[in-house]
Structures are given as C-alpha cells and as structure tokens.
C-alpha positions as a Markdown table, in Angstrom:
| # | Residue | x | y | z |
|---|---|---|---|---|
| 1 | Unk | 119.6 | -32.5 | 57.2 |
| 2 | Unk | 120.6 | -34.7 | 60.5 |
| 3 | Unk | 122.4 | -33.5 | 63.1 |
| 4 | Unk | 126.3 | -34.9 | 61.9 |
| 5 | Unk | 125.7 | -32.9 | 58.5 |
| 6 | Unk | 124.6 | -29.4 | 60.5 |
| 7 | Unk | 127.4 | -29.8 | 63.2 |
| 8 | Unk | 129.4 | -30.2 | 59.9 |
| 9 | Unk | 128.6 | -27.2 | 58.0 |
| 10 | Unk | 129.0 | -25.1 | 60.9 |
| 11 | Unk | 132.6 | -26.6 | 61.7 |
| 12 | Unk | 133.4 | -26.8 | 58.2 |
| 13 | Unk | 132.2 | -22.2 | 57.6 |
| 14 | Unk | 134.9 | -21.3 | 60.7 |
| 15 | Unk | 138.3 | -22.7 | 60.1 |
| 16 | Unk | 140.8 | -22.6 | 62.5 |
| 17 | Unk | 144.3 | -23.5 | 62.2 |
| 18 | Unk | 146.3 | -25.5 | 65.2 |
| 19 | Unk | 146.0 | -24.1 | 68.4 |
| 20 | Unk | 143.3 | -21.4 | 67.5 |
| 21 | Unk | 140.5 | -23.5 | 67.1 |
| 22 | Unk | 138.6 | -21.6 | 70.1 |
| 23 | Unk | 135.5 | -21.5 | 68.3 |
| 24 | Unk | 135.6 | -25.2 | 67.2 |
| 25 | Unk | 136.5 | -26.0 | 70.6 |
| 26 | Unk | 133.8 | -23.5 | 72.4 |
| 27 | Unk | 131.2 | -25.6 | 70.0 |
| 28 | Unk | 132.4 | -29.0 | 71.1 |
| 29 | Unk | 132.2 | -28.5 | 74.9 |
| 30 | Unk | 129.0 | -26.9 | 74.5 |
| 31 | Unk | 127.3 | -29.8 | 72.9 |
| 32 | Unk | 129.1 | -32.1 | 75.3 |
| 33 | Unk | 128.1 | -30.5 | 78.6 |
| 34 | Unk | 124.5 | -31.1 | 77.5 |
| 35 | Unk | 125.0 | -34.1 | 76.8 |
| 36 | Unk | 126.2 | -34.2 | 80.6 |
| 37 | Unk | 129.6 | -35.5 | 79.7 |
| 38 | Unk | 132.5 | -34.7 | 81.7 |
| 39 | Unk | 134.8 | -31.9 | 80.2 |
| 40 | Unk | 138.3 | -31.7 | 80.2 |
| 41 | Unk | 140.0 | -28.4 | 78.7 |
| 42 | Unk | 143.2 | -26.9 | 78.7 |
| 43 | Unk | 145.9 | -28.2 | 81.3 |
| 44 | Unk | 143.8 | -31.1 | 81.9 |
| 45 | Unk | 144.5 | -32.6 | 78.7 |
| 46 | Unk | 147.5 | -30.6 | 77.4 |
| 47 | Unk | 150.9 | -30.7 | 78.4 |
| 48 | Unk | 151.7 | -27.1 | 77.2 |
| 49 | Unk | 155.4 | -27.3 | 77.1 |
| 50 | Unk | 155.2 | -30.2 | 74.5 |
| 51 | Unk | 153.1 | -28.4 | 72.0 |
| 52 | Unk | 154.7 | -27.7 | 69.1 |
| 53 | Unk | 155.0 | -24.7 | 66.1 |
| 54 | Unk | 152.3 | -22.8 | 68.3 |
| 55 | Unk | 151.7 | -19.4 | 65.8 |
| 56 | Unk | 152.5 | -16.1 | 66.6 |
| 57 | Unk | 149.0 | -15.1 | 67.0 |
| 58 | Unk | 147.0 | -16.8 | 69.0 |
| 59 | Unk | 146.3 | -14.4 | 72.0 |
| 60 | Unk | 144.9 | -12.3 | 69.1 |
| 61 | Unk | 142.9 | -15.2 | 68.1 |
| 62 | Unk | 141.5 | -15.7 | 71.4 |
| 63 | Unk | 140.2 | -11.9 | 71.9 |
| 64 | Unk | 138.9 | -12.8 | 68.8 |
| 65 | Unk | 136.7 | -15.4 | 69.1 |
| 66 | Unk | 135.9 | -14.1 | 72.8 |
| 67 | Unk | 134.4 | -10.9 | 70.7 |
| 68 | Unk | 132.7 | -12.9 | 68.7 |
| 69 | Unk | 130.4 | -14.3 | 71.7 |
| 70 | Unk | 132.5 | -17.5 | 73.3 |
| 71 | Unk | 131.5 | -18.6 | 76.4 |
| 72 | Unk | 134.3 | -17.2 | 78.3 |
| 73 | Unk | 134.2 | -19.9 | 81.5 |
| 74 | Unk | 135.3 | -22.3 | 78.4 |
| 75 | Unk | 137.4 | -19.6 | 77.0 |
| 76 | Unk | 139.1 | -19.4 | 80.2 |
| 77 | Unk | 141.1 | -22.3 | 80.3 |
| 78 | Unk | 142.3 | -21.5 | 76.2 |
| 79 | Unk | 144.6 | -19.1 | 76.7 |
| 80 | Unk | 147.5 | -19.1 | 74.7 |
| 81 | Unk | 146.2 | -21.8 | 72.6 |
| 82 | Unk | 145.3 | -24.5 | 74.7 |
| 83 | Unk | 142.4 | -25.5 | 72.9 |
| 84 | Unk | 140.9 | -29.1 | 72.5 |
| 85 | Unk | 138.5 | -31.2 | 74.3 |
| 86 | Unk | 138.2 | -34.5 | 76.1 |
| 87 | Unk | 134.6 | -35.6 | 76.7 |
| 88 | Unk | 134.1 | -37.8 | 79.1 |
| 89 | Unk | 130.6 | -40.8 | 79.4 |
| 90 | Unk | 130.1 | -43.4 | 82.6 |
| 91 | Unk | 127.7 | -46.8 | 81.3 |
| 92 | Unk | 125.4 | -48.0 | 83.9 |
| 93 | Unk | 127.3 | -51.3 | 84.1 |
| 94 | Unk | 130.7 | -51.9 | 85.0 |
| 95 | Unk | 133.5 | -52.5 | 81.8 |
| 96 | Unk | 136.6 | -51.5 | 80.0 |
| 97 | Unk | 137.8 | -47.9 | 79.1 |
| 98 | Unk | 137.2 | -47.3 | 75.1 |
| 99 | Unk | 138.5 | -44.0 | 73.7 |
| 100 | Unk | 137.2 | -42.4 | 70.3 |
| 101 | Unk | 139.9 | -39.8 | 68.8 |
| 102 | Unk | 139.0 | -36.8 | 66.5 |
| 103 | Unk | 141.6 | -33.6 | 65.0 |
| 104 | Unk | 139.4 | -30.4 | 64.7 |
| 105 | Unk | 142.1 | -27.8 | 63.0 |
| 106 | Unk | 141.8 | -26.7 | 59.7 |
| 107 | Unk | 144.9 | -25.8 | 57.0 |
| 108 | Unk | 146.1 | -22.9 | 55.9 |
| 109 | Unk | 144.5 | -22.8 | 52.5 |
| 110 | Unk | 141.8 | -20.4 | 50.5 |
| 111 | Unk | 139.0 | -22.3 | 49.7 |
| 112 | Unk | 137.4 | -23.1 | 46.1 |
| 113 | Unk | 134.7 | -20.7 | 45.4 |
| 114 | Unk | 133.4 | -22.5 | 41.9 |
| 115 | Unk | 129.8 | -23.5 | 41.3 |
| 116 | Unk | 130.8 | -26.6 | 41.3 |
| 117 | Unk | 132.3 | -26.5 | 44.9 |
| 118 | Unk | 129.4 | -28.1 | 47.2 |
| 119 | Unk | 130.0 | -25.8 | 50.6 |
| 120 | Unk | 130.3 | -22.7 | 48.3 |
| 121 | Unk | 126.9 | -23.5 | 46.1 |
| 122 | Unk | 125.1 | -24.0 | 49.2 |
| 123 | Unk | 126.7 | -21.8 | 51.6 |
| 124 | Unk | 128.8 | -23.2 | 54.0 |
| 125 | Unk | 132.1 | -23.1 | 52.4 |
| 126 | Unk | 134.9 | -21.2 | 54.7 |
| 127 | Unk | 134.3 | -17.5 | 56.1 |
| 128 | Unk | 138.2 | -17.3 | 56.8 |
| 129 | Unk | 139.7 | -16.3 | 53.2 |
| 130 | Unk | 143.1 | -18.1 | 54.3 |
| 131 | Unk | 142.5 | -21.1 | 56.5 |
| 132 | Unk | 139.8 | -24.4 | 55.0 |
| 133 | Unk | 138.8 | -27.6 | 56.3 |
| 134 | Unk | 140.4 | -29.5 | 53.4 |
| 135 | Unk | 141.2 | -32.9 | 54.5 |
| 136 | Unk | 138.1 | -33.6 | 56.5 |
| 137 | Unk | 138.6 | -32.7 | 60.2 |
| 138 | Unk | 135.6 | -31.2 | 59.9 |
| 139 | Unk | 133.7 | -34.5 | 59.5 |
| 140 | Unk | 136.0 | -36.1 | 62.2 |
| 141 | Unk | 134.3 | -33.6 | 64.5 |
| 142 | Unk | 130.9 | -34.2 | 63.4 |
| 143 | Unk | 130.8 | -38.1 | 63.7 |
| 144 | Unk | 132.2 | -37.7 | 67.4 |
| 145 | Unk | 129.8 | -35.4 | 68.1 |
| 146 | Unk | 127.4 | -37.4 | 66.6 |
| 147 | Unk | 128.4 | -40.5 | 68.6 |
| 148 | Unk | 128.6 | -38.4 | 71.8 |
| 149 | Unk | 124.5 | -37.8 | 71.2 |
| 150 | Unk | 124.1 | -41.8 | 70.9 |
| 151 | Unk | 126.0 | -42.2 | 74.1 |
| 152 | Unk | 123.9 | -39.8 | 76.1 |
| 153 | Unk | 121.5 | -42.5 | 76.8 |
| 154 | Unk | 124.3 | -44.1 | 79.1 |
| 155 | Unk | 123.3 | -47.5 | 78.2 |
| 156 | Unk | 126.6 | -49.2 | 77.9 |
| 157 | Unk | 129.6 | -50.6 | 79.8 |
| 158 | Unk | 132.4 | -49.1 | 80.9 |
| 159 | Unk | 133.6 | -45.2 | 80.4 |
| 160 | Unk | 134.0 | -44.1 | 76.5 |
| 161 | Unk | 136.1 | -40.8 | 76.4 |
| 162 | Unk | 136.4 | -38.8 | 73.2 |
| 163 | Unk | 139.0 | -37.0 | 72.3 |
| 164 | Unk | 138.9 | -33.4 | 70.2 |
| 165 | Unk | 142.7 | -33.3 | 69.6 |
| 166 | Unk | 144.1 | -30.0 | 68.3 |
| 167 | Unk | 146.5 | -29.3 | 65.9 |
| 168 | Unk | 147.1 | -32.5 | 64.2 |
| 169 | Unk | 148.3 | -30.7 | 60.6 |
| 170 | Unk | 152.0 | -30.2 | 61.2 |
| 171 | Unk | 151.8 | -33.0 | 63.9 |
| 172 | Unk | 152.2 | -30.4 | 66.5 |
| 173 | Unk | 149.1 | -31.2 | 69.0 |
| 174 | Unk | 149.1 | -35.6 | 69.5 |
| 175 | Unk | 152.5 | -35.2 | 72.0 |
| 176 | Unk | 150.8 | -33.0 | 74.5 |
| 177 | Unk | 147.8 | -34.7 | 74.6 |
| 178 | Unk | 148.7 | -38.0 | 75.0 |
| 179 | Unk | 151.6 | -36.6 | 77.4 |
| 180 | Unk | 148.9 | -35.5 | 79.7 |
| 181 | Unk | 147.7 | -38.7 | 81.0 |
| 182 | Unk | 143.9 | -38.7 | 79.4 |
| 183 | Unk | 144.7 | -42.4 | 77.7 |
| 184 | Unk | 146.8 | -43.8 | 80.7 |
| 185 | Unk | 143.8 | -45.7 | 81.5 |
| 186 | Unk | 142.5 | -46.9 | 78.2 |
| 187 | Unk | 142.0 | -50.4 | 77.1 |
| 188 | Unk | 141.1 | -49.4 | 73.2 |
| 189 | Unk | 141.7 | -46.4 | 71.7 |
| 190 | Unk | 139.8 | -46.0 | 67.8 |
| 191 | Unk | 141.5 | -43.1 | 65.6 |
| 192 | Unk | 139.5 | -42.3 | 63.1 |
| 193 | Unk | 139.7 | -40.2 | 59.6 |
| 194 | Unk | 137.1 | -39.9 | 56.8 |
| 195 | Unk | 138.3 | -40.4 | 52.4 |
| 196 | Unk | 142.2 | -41.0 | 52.5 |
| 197 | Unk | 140.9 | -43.0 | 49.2 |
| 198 | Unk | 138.0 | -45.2 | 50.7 |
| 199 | Unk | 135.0 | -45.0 | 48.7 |
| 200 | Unk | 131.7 | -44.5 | 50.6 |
| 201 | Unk | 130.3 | -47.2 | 52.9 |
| 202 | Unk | 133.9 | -48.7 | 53.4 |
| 203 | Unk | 135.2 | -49.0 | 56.1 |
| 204 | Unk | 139.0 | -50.3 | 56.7 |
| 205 | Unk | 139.8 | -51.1 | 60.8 |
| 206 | Unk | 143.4 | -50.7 | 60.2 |
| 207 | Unk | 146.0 | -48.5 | 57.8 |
| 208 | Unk | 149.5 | -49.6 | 57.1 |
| 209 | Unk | 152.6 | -47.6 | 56.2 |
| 210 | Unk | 151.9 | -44.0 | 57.8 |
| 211 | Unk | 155.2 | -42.2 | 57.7 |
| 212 | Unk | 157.3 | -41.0 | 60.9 |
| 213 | Unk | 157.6 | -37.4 | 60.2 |
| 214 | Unk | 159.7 | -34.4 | 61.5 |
| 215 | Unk | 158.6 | -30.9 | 60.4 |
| 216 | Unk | 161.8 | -28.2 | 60.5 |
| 217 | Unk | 162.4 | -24.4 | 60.5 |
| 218 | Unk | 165.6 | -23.4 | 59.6 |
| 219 | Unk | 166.2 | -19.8 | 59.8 |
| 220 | Unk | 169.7 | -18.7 | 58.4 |
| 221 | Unk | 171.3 | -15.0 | 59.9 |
| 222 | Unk | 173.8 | -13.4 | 57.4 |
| 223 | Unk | 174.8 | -10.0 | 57.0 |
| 224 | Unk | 173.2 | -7.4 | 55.0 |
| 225 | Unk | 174.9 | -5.2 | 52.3 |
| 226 | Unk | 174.5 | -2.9 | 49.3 |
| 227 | Unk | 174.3 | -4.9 | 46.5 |
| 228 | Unk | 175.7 | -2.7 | 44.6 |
| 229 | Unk | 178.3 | -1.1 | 46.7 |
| 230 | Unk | 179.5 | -3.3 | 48.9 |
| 231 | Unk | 178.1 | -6.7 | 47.9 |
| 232 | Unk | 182.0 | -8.3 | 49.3 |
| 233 | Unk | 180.7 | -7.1 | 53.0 |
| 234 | Unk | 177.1 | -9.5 | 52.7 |
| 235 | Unk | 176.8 | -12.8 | 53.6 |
| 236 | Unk | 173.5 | -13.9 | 51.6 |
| 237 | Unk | 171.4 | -16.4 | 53.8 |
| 238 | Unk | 169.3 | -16.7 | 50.7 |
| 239 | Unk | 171.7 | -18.1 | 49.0 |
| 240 | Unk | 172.9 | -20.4 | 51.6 |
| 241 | Unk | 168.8 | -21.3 | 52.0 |
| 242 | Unk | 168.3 | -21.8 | 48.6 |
| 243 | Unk | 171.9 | -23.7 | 48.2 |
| 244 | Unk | 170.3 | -25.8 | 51.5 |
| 245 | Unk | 166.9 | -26.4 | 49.3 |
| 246 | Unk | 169.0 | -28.2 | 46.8 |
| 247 | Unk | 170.8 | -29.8 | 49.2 |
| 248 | Unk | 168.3 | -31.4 | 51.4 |
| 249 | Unk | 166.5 | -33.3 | 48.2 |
| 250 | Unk | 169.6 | -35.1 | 47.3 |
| 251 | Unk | 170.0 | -36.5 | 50.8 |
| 252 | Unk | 170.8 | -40.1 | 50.4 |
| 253 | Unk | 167.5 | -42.6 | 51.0 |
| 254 | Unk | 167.4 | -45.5 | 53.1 |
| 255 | Unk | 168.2 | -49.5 | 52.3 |
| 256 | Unk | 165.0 | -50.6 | 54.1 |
| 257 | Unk | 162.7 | -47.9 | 54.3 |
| 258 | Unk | 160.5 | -45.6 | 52.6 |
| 259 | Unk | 161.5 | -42.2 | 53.0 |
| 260 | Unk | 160.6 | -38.6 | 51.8 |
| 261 | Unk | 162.1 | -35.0 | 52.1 |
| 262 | Unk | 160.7 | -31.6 | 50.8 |
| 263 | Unk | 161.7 | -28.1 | 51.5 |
| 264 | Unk | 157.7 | -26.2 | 51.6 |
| 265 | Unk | 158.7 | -23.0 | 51.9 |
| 266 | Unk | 161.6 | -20.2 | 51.8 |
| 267 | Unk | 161.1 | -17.1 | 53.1 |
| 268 | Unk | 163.5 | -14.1 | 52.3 |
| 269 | Unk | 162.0 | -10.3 | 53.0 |
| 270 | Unk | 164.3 | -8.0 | 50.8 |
| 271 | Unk | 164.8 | -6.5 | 47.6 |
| 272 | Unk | 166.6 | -6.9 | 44.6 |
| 273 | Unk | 169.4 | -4.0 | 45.7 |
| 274 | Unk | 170.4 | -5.8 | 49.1 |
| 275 | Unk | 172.5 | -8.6 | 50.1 |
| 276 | Unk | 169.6 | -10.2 | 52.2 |
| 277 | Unk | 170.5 | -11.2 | 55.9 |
| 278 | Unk | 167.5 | -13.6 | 57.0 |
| 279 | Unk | 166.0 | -16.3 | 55.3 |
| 280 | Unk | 163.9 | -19.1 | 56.3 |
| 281 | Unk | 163.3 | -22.9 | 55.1 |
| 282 | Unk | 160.1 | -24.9 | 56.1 |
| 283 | Unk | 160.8 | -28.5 | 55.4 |
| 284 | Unk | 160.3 | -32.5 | 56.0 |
| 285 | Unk | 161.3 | -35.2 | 56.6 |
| 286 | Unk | 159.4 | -38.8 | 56.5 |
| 287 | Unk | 159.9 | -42.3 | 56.5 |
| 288 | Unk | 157.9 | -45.6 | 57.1 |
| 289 | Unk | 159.9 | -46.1 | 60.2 |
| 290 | Unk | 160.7 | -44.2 | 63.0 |
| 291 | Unk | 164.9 | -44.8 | 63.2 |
| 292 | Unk | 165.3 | -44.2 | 59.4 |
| 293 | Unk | 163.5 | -40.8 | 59.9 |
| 294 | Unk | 165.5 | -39.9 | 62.4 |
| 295 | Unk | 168.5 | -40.5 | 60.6 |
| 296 | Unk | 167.3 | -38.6 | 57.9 |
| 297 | Unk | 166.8 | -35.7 | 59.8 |
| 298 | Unk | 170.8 | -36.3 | 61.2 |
| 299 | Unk | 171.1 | -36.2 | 57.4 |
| 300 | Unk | 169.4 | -33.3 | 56.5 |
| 301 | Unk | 170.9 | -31.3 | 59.8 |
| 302 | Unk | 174.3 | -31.8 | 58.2 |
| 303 | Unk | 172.8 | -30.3 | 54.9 |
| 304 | Unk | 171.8 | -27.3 | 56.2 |
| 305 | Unk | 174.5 | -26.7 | 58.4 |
| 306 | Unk | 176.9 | -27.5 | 55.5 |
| 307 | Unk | 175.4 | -24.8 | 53.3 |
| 308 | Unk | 175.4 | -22.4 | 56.1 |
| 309 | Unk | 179.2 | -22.5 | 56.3 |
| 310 | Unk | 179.4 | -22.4 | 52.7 |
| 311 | Unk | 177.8 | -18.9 | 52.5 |
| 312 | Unk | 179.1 | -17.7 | 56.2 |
| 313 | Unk | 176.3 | -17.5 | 57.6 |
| 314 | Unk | 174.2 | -19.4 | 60.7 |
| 315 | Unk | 171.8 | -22.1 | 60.9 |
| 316 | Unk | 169.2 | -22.4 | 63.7 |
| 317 | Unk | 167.1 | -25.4 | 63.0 |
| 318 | Unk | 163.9 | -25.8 | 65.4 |
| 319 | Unk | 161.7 | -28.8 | 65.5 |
| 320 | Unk | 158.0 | -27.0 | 64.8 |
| 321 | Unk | 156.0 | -31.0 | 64.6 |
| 322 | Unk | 157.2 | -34.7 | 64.6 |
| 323 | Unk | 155.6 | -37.9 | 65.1 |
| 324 | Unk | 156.2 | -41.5 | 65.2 |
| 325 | Unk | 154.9 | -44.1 | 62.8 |
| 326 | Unk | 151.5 | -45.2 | 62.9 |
| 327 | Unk | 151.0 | -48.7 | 64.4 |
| 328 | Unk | 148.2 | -50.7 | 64.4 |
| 329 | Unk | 147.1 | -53.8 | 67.2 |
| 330 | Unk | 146.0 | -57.0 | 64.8 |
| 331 | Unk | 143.5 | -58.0 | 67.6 |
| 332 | Unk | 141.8 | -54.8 | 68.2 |
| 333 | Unk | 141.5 | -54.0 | 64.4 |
| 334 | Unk | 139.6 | -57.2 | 64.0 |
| 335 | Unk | 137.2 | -56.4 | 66.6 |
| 336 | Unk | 136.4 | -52.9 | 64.8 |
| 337 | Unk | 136.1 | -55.7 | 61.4 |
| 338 | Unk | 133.8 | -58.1 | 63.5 |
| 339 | Unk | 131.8 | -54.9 | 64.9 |
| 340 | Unk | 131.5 | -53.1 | 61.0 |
| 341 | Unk | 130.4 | -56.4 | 59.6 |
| 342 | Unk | 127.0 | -56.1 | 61.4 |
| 343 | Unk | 126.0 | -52.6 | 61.3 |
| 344 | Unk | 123.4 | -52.5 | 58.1 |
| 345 | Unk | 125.2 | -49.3 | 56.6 |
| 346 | Unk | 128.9 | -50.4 | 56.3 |
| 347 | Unk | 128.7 | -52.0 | 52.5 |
| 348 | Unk | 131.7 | -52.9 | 52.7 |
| 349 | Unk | 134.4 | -53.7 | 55.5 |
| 350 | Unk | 138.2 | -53.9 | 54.0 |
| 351 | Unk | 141.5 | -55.3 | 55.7 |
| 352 | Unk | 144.2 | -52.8 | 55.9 |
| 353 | Unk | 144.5 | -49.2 | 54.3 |
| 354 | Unk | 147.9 | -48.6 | 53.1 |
| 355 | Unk | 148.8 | -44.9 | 53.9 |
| 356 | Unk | 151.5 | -43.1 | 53.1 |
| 357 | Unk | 150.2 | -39.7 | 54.9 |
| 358 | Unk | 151.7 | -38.8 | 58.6 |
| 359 | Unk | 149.0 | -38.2 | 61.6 |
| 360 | Unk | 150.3 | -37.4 | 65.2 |
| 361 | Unk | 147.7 | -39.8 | 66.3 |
| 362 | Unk | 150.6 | -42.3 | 66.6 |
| 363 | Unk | 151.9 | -40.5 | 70.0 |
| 364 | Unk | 148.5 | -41.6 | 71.4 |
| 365 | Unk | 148.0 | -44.8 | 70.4 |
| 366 | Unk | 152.0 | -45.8 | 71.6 |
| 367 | Unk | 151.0 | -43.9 | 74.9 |
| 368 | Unk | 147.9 | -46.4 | 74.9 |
| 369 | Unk | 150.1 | -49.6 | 74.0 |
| 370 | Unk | 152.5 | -48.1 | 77.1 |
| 371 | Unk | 150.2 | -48.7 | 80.0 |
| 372 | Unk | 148.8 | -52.1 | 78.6 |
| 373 | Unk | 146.1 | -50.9 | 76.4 |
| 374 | Unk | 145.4 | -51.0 | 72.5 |
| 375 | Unk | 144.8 | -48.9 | 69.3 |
| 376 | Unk | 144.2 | -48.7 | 65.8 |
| 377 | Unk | 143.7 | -46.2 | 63.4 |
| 378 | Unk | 140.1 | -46.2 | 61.3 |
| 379 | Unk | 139.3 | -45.1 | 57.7 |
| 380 | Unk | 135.6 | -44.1 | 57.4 |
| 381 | Unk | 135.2 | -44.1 | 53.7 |
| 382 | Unk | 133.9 | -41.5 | 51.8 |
| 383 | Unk | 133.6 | -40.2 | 47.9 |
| 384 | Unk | 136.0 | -37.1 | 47.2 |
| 385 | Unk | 135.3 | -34.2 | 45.3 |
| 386 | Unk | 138.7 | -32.8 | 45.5 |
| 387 | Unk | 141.9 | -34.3 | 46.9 |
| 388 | Unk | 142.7 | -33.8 | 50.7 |
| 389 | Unk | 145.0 | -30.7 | 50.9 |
| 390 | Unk | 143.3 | -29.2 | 47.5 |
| 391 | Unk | 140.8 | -25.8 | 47.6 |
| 392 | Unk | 138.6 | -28.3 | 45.9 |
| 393 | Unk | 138.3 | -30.8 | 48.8 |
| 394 | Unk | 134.9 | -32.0 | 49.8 |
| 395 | Unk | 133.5 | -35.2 | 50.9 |
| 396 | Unk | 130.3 | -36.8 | 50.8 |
| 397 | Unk | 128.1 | -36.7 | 54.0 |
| 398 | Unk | 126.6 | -39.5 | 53.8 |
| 399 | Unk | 129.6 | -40.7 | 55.0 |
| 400 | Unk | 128.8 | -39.5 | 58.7 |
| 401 | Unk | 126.2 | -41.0 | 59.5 |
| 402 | Unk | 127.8 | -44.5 | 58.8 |
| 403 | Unk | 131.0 | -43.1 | 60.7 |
| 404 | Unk | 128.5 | -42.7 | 63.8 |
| 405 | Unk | 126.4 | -46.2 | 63.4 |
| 406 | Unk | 129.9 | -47.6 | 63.3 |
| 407 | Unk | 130.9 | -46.2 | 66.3 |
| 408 | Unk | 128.0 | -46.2 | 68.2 |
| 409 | Unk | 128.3 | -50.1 | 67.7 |
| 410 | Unk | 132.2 | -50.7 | 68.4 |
| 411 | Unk | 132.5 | -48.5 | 71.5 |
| 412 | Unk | 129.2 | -50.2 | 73.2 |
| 413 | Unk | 130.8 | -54.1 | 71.9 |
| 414 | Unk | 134.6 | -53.0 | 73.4 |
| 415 | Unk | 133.4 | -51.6 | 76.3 |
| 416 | Unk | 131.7 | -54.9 | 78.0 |
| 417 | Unk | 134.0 | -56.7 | 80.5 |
C-alpha cells in the first residue's frame, strides 16, 4: 500500500463527527510537524463563537481521545471542540499564496458490515458503531496529507497552506474558519472532494449549482397532561411538530431558483398515555441561490410558527449550520484544467460538475474572493461502491494518488509569481 491508502484506512477505522474529530486532528498535525510545516490549531484558525450545532458531548469526547494516548500539547488547544488544522509550507523562491482545503468529520451513520463491503473484508471499516466516513472525507484527508509529503522538499514558490476544516457535514465548521483570517492572504484557494459522480481518473476543475443551505432546530414547548384524564389541559407539541412537518413541504418554491426543503428528524420522548410537552424538528432548507434560500427559510419560519399557534404551544427555531452557494472563478478553474491536462494519471479532465449537494466550503472561497484572491471547488474522480451518505459507501483508492499528482502539480504551477 502507499502512504495516501494507509493514512486512509486509519482515518477511515476512527470516525469522528463535527467538532470531535481530536483523533483525526491529533493524526494530522503529527504528520505535519514532521514534515516541518507550520501548525495552526484551535483559536488560530477558529473563530469559536461562529461555529455552529457544536454537540452536547464533546468535552467527553476529548477526555476520550486524550485516554486513548493524544498528544496532549495538541490536545491542548482542542478543548471544547476546536479541532481542525492549518498546515502551513515556505518555497525557496519568492511567489503567490496557494491554499489546498480538506473536511475531516465523519456522519453519523453505522457502517455496512457485508462481505462485500471493502473496509469491512479487509479490516478497516469503522470502530465507532454509530459515526462512518461515508462520503469520502476520509480520502480528502489522505490526499492533503499526501501532498503535504510532496511539499516537504520546499522546492516551490510561494507559501501553500492546507487547510483540515472541521465539521463540514451540517455546514457547521467553513464560517469559523474562514472568519479567522487563515485565507485573508490567499491568491488561490483549491477545494477539493473525491466521487460526487466522477468516474476514476476524472478530474472536473469546477462544479456548478451547489445549493445555499440552512440547517434548523425547532424545538416546540407545550404542556403535558393525562391523556386520559385530562387530555383538555395538554397542549401537544407533537402535534403542532408533526402539523409543522406537513407544513414546511408545501412551502411555496421559487420562480427562478432551484430549491429544496425536508424535515430529517422529529423527536418526541413520551408515551402513548401522555399529552407530550416537547418535541423537536431537524430540518432544511436549500436553493441554488443564496436570496431564494433565505426567503425560504422566512417561509418556512412562518410555517412553524403558524403551527405552533395552532396547537398553543411555542416555537424556538435555532440556526445549527448554513452556507452560501458555491461559486466558482472561470480563470482559476482553467488553470487547475491546464495543470490536470499534463499530469500522466488524470485520463480524463472535464469542464464543470453540476452539483446539487451543499459544502460550507463556499464561506471560504467568498472570504478568498473578499480580499482579492480566487477559488474553485475540485472533483477528484473516483468509482463508488455505495452512494455518498449510504452504509455501503466506498471509493476506490486509486483515486488518491491521482488526487495527490494533481495537486502536487497545480499548487507548485499557481504558486510562481
């Protein structure tokens, strides 16, 4: 095996969710410090009052992984979920500032344990029964790291920084990292992702049509009763949740966008003799441009709030992740197309990637275009066993290496003067 498919396998057996990727993170910096990068961690690339849907448990999570032998001068500047990594390379000649961005968290899913499931036949498949790497962050990781190892030979122009963001699932991490100044001096900035639909050898130096998104909780409060008894002194909140469900898909759509809603989850602790007085909705909103998707979450406000006073009860709606829609710079996306074109393992080098997906990589590549620099987002394509978000998911490793030779090229051709 090479070194992308071993950093893979280990990434890929240790899950971690958004914000709790400690031992992901404690592997990245590790590698990069002997590498002799400069490492940035916590503060230094987080804002932490922008992060969003942070879980319940990640204090636990970092005793955790600190038990389970992190370095703790790393673990250190974690706490509370502060994890992520910015990497940090200086050429030998003068040039331009190149960035190379990465997600590392994992999502909330129970991997496939089938024969016919690659990881599980050979023994790297997830050791967390409820949280996989089914969408490929994993191999994000690994071709980053990969190109970090090319890079150690410092025999380029300019300063390439890599970015390990966290928490891109739920679009909860890309505001506080690119709200803490890391890109503010970046000329190019290359997102990449591996599959979304490419086959292997592919690559596609720009996507189209990635959906603005807002992620909500709304948690109704009623009051409980006896069912039976009393049932006129209860004011259900799961039935003002569920009437809201309902609701919510037959929000009007836009004229001149693309849009999407779903209600994920509903949440109601209770039983079947009580008026239940909590419930809780987990839902979406999308659309292919950022003003429509806010409108439709004006929209879907008035939804829940309506079916809240329906049932007498209250509504508290909190924002848990939200990004803008992907844009992509023609002139940079080229010069990823130019740069593909000549390295011997890209078969094939497309034009655009339509993709109707969400990634919070869009608050970093605006914050880019903000200070005068440019970005697009990269498909790396690979053959899928599985469907991104399935149990099944699985991607063929081949793939990384051509992910690395790619970017080994591009960052060293951006980053002359």
């Amino acid at each position: 095996m090479n070194d992308e498919v071993t950093t893979r396998r280990a990434v890929h057996s240790v899950p971690e969710p958004g914000f709790g990727e400690y031992q992901t993170t404690c592997l990245i910096a590790a590698r990069l410090g002997e590498l002799g990068a400069d490492i940035g961690l916590g503060c230094e690339i987080l804002v932490p009052e922008l992060r969003m849907g942070i879980p319940d448990d990640v204090d636990r999570r970092w005793q955790q992984a600190l038990d389970d032998g992190c370095d703790p001068e790393i673990m250190a500047a974690l706490v509370g979920g502060l994890t992520g990594v910015v990497g940090t390379f200086h050429g030998q000649r003068p040039g331009r500032v190149v960035a190379v961005r990465a997600d590392i968290d994992a999502l909330p899913l129970t991997e496939s344990d089938s024969d016919d499931h690659l990881p599980h036949r050979l023994g790297f498949a997830s050791t967390r029964p409820t949280a996989m790497h089914a969408c490929g962050h994993d191999g994000n990781t690994a071709i980053v790291l990969g190109l970090a190892r090319r890079l150690a030979d410092r025999n380029f122009a300019g300063t390439i920084k890599l970015l390990f963001q966290p928490a891109e699932e739920g679009l909860r991490g890309g505001r506080a990292m690119a709200a803490s100044g890391v890109l503010d001096d970046v000329d190019d900035l290359i997102c990449i992702h591996l599959g979304l639909g490419a086959a292997t050898g592919t690559v596609y130096p720009r996507t189209d049509g990635a959906l603005a998104s807002v992620k909500l909780r709304a948690t109704f409060t009623g009051i409980a009763a006896h069912a039976g008894l009393a049932p006129e002194r209860g004011r259900s909140a799961l039935l003002a949740a569920a009437a809201a469900a309902l609701s919510v898909h037959s929000v009007g759509q836009h004229g001149r966008a693309t849009t999407r809603v779903n209600v994920g989850a509903l949440h109601c602790p209770g039983g079947s003799n009580i008026v239940p007085a909590t419930a809780t909705l987990l839902l979406e909103a999308r659309a292919d441009d950022t003003e429509a998707c806010d409108l439709l979450v004006t929209r879907i406000t008035a939804a829940l709030q309506g079916s809240a006073t329906a049932y007498g009860v209250t509504c508290a709606l909190e924002t848990v992740g939200q990004a803008p829609a992907v844009r992509c710079d023609a002139d940079l996306a080229a010069r990823v197309a130019e740069a593909a074109r000549q390295v011997s393992s890209v078969t094939r080098v497309g034009d655009s990637l339509t993709d109707r997906a969400s990634d919070d990589a869009a608050w970093l590549l605006d914050r880019v275009r903000t200070h005068g620099g440019r970005g697009t987002y990269v498909v790396i394509g690979s053959d899928l066993a599985g469907g991104h978000h399935e149990p099944s998911f699985d991607f063929d490793e081949s793939a990384l290496r051509i992910g690395v030779d790619l970017l080994d090229r591009v960052v060293r051709t951006l980053g002359e003067p």
